[in-house]
N, CA, C and O atoms as CSV, one atom per row, in Angstrom:
chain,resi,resn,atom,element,x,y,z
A,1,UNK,N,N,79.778,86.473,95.167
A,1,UNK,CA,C,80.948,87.320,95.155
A,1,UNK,C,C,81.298,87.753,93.743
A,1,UNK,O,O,81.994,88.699,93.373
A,2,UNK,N,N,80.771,87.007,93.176
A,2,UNK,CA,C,80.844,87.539,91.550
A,2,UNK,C,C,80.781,88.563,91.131
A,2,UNK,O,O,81.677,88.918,90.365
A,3,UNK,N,N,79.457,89.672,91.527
A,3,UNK,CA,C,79.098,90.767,91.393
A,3,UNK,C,C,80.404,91.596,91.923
A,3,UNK,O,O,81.186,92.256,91.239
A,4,UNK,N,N,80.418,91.400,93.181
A,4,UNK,CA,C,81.301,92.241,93.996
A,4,UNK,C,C,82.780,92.486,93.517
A,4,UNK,O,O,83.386,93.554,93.606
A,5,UNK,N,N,83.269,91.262,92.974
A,5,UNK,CA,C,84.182,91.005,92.232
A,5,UNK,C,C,84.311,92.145,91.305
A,5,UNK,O,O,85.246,92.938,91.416
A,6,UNK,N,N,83.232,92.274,90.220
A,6,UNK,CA,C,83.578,92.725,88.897
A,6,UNK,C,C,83.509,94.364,89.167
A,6,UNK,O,O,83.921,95.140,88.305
A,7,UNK,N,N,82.922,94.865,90.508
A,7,UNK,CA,C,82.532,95.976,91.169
A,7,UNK,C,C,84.227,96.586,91.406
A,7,UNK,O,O,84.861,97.535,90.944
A,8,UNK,N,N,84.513,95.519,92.342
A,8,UNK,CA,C,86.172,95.843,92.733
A,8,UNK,C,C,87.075,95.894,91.709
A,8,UNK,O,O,87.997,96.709,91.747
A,9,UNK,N,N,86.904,94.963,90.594
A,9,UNK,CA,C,88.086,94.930,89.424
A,9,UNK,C,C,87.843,96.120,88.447
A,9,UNK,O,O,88.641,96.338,87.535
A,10,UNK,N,N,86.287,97.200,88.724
A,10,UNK,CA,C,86.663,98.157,87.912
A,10,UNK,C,C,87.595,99.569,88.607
A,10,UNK,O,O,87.959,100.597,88.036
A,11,UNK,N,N,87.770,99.181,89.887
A,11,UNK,CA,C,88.540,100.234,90.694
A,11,UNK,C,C,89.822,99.899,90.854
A,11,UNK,O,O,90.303,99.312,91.823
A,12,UNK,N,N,90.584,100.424,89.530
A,12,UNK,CA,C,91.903,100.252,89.260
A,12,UNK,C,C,92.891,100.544,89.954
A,12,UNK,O,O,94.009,100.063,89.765
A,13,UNK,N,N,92.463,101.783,91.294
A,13,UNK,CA,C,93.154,102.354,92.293
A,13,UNK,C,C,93.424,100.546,93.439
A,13,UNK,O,O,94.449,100.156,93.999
A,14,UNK,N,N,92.348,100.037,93.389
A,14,UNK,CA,C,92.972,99.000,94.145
A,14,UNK,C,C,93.608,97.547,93.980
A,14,UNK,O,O,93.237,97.021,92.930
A,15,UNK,N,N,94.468,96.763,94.741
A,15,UNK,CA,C,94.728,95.584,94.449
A,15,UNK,C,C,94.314,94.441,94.884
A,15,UNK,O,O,94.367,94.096,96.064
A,16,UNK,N,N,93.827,93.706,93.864
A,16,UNK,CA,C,92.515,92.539,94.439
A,16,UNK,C,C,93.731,91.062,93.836
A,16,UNK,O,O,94.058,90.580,92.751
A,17,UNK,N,N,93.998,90.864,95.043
A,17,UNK,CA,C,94.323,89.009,95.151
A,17,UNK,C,C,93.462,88.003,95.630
A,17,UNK,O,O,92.785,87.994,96.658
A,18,UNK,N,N,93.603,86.976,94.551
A,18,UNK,CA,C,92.040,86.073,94.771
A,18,UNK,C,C,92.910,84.733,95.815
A,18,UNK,O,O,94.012,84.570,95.291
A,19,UNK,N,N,92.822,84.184,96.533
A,19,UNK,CA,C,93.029,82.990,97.085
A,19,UNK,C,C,91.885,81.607,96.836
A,19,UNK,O,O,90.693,81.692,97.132
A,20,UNK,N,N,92.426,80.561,96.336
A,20,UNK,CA,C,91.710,79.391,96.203
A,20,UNK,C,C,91.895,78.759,97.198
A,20,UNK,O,O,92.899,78.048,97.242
A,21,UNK,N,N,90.747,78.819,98.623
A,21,UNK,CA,C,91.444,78.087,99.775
A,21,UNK,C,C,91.665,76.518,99.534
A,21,UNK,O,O,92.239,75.781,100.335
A,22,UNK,N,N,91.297,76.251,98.704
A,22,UNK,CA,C,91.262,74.676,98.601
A,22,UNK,C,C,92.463,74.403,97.627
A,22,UNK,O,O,92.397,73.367,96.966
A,23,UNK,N,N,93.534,75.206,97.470
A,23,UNK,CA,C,94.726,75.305,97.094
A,23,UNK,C,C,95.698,75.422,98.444
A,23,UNK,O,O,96.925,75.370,98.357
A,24,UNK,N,N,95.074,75.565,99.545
A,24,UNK,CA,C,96.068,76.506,100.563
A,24,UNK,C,C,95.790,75.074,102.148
A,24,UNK,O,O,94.941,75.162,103.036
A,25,UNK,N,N,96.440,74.369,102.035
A,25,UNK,CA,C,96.414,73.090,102.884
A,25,UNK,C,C,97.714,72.952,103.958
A,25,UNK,O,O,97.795,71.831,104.461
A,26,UNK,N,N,98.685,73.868,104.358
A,26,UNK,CA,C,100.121,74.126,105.220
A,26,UNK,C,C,100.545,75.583,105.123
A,26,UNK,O,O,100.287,76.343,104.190
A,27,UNK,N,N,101.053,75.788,105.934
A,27,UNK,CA,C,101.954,77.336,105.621
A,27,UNK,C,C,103.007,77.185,104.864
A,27,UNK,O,O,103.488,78.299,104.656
A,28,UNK,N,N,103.758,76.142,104.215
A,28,UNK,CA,C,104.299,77.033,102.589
A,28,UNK,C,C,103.381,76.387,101.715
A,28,UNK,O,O,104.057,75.681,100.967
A,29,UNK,N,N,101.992,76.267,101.402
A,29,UNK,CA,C,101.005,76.850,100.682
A,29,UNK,C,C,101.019,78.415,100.445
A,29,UNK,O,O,101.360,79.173,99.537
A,30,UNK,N,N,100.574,78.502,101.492
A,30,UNK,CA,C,99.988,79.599,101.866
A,30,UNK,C,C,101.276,81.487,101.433
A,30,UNK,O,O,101.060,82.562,100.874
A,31,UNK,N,N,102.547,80.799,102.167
A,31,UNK,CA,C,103.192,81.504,101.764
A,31,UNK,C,C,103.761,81.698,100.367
A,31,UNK,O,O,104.230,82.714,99.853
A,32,UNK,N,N,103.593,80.385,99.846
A,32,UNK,CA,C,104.187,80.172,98.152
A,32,UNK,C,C,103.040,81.429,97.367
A,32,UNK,O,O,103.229,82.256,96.475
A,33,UNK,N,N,101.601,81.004,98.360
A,33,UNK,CA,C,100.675,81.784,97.034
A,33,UNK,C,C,101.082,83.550,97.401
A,33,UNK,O,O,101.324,84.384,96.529
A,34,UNK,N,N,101.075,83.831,98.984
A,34,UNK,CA,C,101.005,84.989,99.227
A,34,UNK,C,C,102.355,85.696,98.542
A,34,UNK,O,O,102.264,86.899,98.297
A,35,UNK,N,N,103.362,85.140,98.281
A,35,UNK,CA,C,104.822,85.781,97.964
A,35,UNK,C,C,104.197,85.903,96.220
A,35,UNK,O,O,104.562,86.865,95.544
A,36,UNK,N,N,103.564,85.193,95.820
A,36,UNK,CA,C,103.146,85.325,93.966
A,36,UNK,C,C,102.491,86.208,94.044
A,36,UNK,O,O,102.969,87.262,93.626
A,37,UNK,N,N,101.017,86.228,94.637
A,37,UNK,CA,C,100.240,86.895,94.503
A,37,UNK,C,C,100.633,88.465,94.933
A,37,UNK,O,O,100.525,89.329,94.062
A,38,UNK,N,N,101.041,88.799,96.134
A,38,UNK,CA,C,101.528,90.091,95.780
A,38,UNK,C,C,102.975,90.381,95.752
A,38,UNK,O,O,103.424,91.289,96.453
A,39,UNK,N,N,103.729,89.675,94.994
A,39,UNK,CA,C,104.442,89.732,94.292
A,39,UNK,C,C,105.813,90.602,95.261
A,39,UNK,O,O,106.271,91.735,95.110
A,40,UNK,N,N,106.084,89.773,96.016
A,40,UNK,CA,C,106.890,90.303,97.357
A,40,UNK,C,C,108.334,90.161,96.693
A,40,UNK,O,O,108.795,89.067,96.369
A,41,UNK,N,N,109.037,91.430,96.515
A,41,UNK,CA,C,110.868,91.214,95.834
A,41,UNK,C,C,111.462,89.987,96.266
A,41,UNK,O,O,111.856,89.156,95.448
A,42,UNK,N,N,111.558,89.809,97.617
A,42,UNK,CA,C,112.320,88.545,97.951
A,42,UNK,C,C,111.513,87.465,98.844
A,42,UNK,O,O,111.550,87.474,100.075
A,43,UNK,N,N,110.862,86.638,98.162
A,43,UNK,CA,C,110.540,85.353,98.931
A,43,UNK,C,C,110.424,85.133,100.263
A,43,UNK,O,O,111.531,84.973,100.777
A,44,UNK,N,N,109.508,85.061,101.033
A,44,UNK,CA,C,109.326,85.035,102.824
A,44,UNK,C,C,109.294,83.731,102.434
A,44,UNK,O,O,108.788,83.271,101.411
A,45,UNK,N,N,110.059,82.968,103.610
A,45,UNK,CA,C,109.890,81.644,104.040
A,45,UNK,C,C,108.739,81.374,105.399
A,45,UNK,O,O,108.127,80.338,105.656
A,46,UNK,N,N,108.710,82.690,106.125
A,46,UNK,CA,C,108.097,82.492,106.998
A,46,UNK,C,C,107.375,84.005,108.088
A,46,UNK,O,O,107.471,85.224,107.953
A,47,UNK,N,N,106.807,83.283,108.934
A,47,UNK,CA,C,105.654,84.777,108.983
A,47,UNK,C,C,105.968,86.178,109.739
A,47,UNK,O,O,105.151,87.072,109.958
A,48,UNK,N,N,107.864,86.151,110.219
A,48,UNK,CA,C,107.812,87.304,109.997
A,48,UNK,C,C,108.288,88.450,108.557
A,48,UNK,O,O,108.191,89.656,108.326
A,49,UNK,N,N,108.923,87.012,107.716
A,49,UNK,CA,C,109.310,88.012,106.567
A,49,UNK,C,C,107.663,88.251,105.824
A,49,UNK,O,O,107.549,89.199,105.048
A,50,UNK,N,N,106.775,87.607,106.025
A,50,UNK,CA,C,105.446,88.330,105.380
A,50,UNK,C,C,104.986,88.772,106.350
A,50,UNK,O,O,104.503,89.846,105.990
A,51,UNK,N,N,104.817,88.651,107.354
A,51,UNK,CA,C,104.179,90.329,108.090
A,51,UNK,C,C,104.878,91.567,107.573
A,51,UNK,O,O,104.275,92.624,107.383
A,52,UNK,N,N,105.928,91.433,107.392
A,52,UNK,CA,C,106.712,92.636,106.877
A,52,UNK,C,C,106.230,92.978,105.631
A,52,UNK,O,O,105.553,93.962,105.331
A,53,UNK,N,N,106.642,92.069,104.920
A,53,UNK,CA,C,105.998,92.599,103.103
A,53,UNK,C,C,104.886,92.831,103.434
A,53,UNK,O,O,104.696,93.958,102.976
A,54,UNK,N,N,103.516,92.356,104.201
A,54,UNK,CA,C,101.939,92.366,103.938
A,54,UNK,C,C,102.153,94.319,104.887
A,54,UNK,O,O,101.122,94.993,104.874
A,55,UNK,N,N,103.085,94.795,105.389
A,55,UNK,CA,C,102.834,96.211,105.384
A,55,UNK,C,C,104.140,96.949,105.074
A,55,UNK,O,O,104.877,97.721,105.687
A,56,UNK,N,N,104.119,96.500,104.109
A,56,UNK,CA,C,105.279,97.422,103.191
A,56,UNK,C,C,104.116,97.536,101.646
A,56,UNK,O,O,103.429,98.527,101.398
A,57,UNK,N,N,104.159,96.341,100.847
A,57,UNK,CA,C,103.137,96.631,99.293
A,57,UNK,C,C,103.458,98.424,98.638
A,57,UNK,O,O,102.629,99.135,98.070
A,58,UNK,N,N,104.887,98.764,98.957
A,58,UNK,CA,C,104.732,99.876,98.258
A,58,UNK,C,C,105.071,99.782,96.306
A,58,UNK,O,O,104.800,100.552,95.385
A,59,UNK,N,N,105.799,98.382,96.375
A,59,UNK,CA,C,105.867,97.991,94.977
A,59,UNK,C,C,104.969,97.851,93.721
A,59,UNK,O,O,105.063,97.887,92.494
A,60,UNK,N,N,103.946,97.652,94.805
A,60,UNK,CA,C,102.366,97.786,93.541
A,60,UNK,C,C,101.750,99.226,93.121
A,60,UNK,O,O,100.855,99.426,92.300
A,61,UNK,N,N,102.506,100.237,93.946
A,61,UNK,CA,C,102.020,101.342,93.847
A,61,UNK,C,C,100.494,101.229,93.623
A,61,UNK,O,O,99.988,101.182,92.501
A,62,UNK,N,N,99.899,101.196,94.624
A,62,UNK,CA,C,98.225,100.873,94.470
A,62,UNK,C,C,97.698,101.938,95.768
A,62,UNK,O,O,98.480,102.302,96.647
A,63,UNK,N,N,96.094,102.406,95.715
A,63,UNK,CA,C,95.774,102.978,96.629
A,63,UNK,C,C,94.974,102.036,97.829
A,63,UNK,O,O,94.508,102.505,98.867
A,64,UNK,N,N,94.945,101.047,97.550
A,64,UNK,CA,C,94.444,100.290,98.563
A,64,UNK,C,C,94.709,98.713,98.173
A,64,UNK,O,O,95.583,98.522,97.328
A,65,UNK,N,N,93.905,97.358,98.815
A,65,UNK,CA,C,94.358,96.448,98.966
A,65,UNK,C,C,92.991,95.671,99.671
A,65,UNK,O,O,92.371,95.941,100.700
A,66,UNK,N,N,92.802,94.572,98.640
A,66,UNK,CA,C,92.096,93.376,98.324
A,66,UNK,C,C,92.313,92.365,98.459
A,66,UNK,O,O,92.796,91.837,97.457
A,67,UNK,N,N,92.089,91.273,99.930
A,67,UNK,CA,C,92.155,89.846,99.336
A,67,UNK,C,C,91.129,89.170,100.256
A,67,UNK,O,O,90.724,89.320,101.409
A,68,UNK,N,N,90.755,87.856,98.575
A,68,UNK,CA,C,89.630,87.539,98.921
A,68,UNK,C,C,90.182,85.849,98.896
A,68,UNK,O,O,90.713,85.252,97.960
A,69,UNK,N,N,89.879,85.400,100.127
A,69,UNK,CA,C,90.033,84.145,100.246
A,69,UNK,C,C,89.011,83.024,100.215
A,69,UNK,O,O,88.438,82.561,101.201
A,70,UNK,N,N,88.869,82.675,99.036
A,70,UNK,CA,C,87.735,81.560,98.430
A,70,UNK,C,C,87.917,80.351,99.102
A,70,UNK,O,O,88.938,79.940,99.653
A,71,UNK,N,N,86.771,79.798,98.996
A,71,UNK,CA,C,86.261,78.599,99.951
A,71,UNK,C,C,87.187,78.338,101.348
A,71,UNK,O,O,87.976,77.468,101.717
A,72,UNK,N,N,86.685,79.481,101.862
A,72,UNK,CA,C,87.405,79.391,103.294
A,72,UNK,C,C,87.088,78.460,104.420
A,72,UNK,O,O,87.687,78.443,105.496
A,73,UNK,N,N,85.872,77.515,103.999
A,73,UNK,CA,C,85.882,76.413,104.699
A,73,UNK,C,C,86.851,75.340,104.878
A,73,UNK,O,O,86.976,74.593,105.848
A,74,UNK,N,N,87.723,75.391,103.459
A,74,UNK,CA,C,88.284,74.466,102.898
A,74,UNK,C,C,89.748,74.849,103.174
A,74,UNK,O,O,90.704,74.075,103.227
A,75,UNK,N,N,89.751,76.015,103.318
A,75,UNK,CA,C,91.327,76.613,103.577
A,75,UNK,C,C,92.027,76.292,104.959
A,75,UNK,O,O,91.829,76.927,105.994
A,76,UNK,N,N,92.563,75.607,104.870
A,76,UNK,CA,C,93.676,75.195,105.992
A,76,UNK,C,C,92.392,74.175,107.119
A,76,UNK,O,O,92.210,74.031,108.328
A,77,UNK,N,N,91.945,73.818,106.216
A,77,UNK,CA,C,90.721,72.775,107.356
A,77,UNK,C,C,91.916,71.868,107.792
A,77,UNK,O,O,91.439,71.175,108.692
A,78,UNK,N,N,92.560,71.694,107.706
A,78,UNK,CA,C,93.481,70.148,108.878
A,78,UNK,C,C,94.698,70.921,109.937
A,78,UNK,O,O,95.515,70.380,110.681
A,79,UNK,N,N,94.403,72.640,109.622
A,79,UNK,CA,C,95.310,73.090,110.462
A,79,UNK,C,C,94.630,74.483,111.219
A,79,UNK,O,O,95.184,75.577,111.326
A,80,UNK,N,N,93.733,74.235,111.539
A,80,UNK,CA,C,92.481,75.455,112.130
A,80,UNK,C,C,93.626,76.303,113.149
A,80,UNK,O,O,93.360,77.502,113.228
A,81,UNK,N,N,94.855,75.865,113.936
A,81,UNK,CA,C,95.548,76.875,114.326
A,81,UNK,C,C,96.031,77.680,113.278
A,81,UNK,O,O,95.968,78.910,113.267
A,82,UNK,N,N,96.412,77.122,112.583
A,82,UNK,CA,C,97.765,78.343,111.797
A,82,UNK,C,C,96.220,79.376,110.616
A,82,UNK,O,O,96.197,80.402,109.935
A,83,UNK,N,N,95.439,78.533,110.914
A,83,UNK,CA,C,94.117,79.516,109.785
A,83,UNK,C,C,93.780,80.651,111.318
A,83,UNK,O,O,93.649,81.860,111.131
A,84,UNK,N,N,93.698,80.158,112.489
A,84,UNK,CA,C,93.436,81.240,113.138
A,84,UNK,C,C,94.666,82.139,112.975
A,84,UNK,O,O,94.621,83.246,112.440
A,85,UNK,N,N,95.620,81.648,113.414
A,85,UNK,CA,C,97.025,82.635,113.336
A,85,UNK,C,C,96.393,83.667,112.025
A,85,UNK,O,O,95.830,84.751,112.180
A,86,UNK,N,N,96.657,83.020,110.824
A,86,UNK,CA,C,96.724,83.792,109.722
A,86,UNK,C,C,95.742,85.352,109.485
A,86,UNK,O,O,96.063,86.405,108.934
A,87,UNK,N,N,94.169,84.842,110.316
A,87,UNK,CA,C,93.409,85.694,110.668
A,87,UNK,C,C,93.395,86.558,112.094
A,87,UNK,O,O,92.790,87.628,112.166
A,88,UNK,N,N,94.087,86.014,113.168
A,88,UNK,CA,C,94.324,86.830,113.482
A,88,UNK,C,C,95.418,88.044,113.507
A,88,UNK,O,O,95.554,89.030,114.231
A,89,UNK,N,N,96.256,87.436,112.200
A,89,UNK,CA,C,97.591,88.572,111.930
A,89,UNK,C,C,96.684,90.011,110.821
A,89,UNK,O,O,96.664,91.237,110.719
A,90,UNK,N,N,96.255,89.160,110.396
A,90,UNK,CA,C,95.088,90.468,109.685
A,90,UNK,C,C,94.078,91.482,110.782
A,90,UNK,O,O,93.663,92.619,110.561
A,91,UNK,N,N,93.949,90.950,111.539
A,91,UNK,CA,C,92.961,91.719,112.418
A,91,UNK,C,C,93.941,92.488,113.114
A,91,UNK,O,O,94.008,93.659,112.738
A,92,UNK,N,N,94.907,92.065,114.248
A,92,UNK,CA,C,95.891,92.252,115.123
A,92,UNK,C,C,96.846,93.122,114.230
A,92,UNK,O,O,96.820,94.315,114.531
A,93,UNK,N,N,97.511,92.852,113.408
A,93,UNK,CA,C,98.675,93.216,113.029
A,93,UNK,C,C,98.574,94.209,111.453
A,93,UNK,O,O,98.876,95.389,111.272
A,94,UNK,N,N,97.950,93.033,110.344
A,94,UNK,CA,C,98.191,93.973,108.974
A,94,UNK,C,C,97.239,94.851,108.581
A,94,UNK,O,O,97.417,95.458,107.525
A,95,UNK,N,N,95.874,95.112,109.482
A,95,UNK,CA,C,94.723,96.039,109.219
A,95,UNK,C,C,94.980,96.956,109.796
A,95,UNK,O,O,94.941,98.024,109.184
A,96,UNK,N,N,95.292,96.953,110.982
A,96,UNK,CA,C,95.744,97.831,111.975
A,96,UNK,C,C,96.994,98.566,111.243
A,96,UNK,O,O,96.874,99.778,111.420
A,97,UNK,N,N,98.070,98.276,110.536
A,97,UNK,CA,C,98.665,98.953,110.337
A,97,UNK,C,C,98.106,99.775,109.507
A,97,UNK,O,O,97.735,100.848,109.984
A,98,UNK,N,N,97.867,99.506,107.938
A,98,UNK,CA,C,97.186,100.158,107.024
A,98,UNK,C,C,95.736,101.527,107.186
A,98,UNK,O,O,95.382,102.395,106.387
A,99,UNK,N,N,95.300,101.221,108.360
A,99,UNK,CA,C,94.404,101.666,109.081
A,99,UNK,C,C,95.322,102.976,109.592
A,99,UNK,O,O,95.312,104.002,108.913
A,100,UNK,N,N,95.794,102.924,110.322
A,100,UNK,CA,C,96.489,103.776,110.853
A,100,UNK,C,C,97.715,104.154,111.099
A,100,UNK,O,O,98.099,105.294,110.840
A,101,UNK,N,N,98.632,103.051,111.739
A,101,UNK,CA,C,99.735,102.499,112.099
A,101,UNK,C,C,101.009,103.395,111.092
A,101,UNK,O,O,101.942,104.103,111.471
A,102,UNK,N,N,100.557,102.992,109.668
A,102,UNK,CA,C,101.130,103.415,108.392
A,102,UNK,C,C,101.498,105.310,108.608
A,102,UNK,O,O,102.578,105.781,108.251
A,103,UNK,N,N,100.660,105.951,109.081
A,103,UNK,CA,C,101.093,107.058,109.378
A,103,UNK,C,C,102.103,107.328,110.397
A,103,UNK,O,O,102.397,108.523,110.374
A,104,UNK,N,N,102.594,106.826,111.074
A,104,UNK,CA,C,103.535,107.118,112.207
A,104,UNK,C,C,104.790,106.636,112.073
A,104,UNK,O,O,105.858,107.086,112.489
A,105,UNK,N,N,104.406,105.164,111.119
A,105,UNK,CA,C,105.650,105.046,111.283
A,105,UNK,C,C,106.698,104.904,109.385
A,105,UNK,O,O,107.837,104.469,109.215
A,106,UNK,N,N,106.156,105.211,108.795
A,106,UNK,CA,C,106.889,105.382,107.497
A,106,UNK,C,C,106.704,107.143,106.679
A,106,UNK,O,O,105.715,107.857,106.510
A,107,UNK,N,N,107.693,107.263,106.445
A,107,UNK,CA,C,107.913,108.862,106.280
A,107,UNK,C,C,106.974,109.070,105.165
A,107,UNK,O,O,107.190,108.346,104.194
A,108,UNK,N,N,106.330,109.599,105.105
A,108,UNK,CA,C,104.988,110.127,104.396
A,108,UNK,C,C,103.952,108.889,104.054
A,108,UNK,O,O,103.417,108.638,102.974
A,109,UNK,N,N,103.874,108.419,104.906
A,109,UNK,CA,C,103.289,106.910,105.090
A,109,UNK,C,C,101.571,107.767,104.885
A,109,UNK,O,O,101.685,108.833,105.490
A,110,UNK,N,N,100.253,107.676,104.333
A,110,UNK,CA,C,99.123,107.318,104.361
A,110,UNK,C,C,98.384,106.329,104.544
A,110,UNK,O,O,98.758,105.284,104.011
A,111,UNK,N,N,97.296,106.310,105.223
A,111,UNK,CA,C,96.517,105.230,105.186
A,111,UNK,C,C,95.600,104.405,104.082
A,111,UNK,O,O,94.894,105.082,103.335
A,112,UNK,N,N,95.592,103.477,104.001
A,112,UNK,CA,C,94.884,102.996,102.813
A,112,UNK,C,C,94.059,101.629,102.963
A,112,UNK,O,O,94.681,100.612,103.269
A,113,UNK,N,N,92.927,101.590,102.794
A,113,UNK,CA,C,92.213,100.536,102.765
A,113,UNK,C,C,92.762,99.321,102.449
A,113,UNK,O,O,93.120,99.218,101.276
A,114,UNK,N,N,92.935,98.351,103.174
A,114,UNK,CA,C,92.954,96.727,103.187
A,114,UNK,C,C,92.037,95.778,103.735
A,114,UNK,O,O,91.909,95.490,104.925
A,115,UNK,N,N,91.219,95.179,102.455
A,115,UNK,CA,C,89.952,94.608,102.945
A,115,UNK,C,C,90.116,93.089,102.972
A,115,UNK,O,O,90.752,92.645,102.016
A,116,UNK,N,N,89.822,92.494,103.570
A,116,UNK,CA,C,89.969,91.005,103.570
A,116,UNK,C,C,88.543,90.103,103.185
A,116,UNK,O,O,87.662,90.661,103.838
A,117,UNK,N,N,87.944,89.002,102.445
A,117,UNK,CA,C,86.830,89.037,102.235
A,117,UNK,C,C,87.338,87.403,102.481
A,117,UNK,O,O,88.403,86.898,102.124
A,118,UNK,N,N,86.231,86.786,103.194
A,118,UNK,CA,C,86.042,85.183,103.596
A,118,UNK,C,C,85.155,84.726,102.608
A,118,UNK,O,O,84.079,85.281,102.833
A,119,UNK,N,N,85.066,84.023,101.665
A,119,UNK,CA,C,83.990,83.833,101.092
A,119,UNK,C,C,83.980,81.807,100.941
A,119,UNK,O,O,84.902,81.039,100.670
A,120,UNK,N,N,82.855,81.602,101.185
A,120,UNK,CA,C,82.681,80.358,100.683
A,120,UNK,C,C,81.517,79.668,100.083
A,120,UNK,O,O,81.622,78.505,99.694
């Protein structure tokens, strides 16, 4: 992922958040890193105030959206529900919006790439 990495960090149009899954062991892990990392105005305690921020990100003013969650074997291994939850809110809910969703329902809303990368 190294390569790919330095590929993505020269495309300044997008925003690349790295996750250390072996940092990320409960959901306020998970939410502590996601509220830093993209840098959400007011603090989610819980997953509907970050479903909300994860399709709002108009604060970064960015054209698209990066996150790569490292050693995803290791990420939430003692809680394989809430790691499915988490992936399936990306599939179900925050790709889907960005994908499309984003046009209908925010007033000059565009679509914009949000890539999610599993890496371990």
């Amino acid at each position: 992922m190294v390569g790919h990495r330095e590929t993505l960090s020269s495309n300044d149009s997008l925003y690349i958040a790295d996750i250390k899954g072996n940092d990320i062991q409960n959901i306020q892990d998970y939410l502590n890193t996601v509220n830093e990392l993209f840098k959400f105005p007011i603090p989610t305690r819980g997953f509907d105030g970050y479903l909300d921020w994860m399709r709002d990100l108009n604060w970064l003013n960015m054209e698209g959206y990066v996150l790569i969650i490292n050693n995803f074997s290791i990420f939430l291994k003692d809680d394989s529900k809430l790691k499915k939850q988490i992936i399936s809110d990306f599939v179900d809910v925050i790709l889907p919006f960005w994908q499309d969703e984003v046009k209908e329902v925010v007033v000059g809303g565009k679509a914009k790439p949000f890539i999610v990368y599993l890496v371990d």
